[in-house]
C-alpha positions, 0 to 999 in steps of 0.5 A: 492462509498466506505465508509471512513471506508472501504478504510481504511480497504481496505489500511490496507489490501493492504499494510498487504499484500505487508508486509507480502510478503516482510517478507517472501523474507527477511526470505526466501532467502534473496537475495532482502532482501535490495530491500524488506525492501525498499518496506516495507518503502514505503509502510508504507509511503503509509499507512500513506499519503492515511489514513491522507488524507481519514480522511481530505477529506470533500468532493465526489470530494477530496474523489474520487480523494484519491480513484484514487490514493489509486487504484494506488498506489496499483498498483504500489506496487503489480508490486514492489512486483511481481518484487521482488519474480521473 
């Protein structure tokens, strides 16, 4: 099991990553530039929702259960991203 301190880094890390890909189709052609913004948003609110809820969880069981979710939010960020640079 991860530390509180590492899923924090490993969401930083994550949604850096989904940043600075959106970043570079916005300023490299620019034809999913809205589509690309979008996904910016979305993945701060990611960012946002999986830290406040790794700062409140007490428990294995809550903290597990936001692992779960970060892993797929993950996920679904990356295949956003993929079907953005195609």
């Amino acid at each position: 099991m991860a530390s509180k301190r590492d899923l924090k880094k490993r969401v930083r890390r994550v949604v850096f990553e989904v940043l600075n890909g959106c970043d570079e189709i916005i300023v490299g052609d620019g034809k999913d530039a809205d589509k690309a913004d979008k996904l910016i948003d979305e993945a701060v609110d990611f960012h946002d929702d999986i830290i406040a809820k790794i700062i409140k969880a007490g428990s294995k069981k809550e903290f597990n259960a936001i692992l779960e979710e970060f892993n797929k939010g993950q996920e679904a960020l990356a295949k956003k991203l993929e079907g953005l640079s195609k």
